[in-house]
N, C-alpha and C positions, 0 to 999 in steps of 0.2 A: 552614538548608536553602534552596538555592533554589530559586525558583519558575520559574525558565529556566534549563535548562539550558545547557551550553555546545555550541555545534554543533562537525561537523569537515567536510572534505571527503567525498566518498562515494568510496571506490577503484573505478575503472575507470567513472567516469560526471564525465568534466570538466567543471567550472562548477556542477555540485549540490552542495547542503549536506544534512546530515541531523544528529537528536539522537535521546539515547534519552534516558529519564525514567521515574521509579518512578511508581506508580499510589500518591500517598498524597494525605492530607489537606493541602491548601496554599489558599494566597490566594488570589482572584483579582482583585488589583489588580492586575496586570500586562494585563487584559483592556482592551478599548476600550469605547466603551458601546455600539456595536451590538451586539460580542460580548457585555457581560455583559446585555442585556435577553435574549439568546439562553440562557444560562446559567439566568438565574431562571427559564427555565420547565422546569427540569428539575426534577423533585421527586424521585427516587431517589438516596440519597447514595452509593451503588455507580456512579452512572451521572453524577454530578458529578465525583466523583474521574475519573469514567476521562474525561469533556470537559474538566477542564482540562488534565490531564496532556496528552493531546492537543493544546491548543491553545499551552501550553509549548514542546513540542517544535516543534510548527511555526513558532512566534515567536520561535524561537533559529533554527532555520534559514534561514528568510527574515531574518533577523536582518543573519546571514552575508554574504548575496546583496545588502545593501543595500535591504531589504523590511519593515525590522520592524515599520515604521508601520502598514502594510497590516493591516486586520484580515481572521480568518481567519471566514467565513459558510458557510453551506452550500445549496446549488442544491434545489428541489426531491425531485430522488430521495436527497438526503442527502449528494452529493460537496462537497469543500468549496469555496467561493468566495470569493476573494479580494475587498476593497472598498477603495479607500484608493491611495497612493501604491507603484509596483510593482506592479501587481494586473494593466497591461497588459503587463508582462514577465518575470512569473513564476508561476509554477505550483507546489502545493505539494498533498501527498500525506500522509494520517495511518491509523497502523494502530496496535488494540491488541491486546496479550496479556493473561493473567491480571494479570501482576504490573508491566507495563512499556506504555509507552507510547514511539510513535518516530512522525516524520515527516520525510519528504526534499523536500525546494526545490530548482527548478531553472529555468533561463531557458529562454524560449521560441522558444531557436535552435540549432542545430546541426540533425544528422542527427535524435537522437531527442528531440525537447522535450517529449514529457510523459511522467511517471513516475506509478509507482505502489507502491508499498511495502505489506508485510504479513509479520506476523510470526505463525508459528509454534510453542507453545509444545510441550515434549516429551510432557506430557501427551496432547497432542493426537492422538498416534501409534495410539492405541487405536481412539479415532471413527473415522479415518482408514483403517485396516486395517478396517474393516467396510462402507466407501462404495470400498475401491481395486478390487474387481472391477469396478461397474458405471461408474465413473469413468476410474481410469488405462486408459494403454493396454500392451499387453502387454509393450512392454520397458519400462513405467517399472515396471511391478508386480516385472519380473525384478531391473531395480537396486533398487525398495524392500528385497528379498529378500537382499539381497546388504549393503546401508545404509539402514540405517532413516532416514538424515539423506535419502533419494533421495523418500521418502516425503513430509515434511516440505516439500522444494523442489518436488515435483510441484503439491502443491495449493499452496504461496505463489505459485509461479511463474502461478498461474492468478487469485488473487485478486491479484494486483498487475498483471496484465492488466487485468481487468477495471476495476480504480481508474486506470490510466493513458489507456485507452481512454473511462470514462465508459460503456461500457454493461452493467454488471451481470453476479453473479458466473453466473446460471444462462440468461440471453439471449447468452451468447457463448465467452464463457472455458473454462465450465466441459468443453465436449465442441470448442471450438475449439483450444485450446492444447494441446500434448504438449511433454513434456520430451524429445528426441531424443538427446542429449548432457551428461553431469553430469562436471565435473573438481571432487574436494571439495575436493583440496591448491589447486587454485588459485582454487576457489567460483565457477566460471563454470559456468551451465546455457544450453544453446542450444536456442532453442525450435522449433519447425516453423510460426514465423508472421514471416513477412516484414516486414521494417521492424522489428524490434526486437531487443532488448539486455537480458540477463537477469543479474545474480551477487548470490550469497548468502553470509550468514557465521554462522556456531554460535558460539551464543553456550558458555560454562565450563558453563552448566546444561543444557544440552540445546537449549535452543529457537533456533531459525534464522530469519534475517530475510533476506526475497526482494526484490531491488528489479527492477523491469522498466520497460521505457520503448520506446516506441514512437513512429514519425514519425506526421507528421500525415497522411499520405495513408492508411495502417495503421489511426490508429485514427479513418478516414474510412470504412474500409471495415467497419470492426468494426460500427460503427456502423448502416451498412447492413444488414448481416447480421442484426442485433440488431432493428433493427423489425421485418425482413423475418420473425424468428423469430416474434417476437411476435404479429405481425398473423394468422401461421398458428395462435397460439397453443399453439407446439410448448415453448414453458417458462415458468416463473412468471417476472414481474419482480424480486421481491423480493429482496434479498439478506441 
């Protein structure tokens, strides 16, 4: 088994890499040692499985990118940060599911240089139908109605906001973002938030993985918005 995965490109987002990765029991000598002192303080072995598997995936990506060196830390509010060689020209994004772990890398130029990834599981559909009244908005609930996968990309599309932007799933994303437009044959979602670039893909089992990515003046202003929320104290930080 290996403990890195192999990355690939990400379709319709040039210059990023991304991997998926099973949620099992593996090594972690592949870690750096700022990562493994980060590791040892995890004591839940459901909650180690699922950081390295994470950190896996993002260590084949930035791999990819010419980044592998780079260990992958994490900021205060919990987003991850780069330390090491590449850290000032790459950017790297980790989400889990039940069973799976993925992260996507990406440079820090073009139109949209930071991403955000989240994945989905089909499970999830049920949680999801009991928060899409007070959450989506009325035509995403119309296509959930119509494709339960519309369900699924509504709320990834919003937590891969929130990861590419850096301000939290319920200070921005979660009543900022709407889905305005789903193509499933061709997995593009277009969002109603400028400066950014949304596509998805189903996985054989049900679960779907949402990448979005956003310019820097985007998620300059997300950012904005996002204290401005908070200071009114119009939503929790936590995610």
């Amino acid at each position: 088994m290996r403990s890195v995965p192999l990355a690939a490109p990400v379709p319709g987002f040039p210059g990023a890499a991304w991997a998926v990765t099973e949620i099992v029991d593996r090594s972690p000598d592949f870690l750096s040692r700022s990562e493994r002192t980060l590791f040892d303080t995890l004591q839940a072995p459901k909650r180690r499985r699922e950081w390295l598997a994470g950190r896996a995936a993002a260590r084949s990506a930035l791999r990819a990118l010419g980044g592998g060196a780079a260990s992958v830390l994490r900021t205060d509010e919990g987003a991850p940060r780069l330390e090491g060689p590449g850290a000032e020209r790459l950017e790297v994004a980790i989400t889990h599911g039940r069973n799976h772990a993925a992260a996507v890398a990406a440079p820090l130029t073009g139109p949209f240089p930071h991403l955000g990834i989240d994945w989905v599981d089909a499970e999830d559909r049920v949680r999801l139908l009991r928060i899409a009244k007070r959450v989506l908005s009325p035509q995403e609930r119309a296509q959930s109605e119509a494709d339960p996968v519309a369900l699924q990309v509504a709320w990834g599309a919003r937590e891969a906001v929130a990861k590419a932007t850096r301000t939290g799933m319920f200070a921005f994303a979660l009543h900022g973002v709407r889905v305005t437009a789903l193509d499933a044959a061709g997995g593009t979602a277009e969002l109603d938030l400028e400066g950014s670039l949304s596509r998805f893909w189903v996985r054989p089992e049900g679960s779907v993985i949402v990448v979005a990515a956003v310019s820097g003046v985007t998620r300059a202003r997300a950012q904005r918005l996002a204290d401005e929320a908070r200071s009114r104290g119009s939503h929790p930080t936590s995610e």
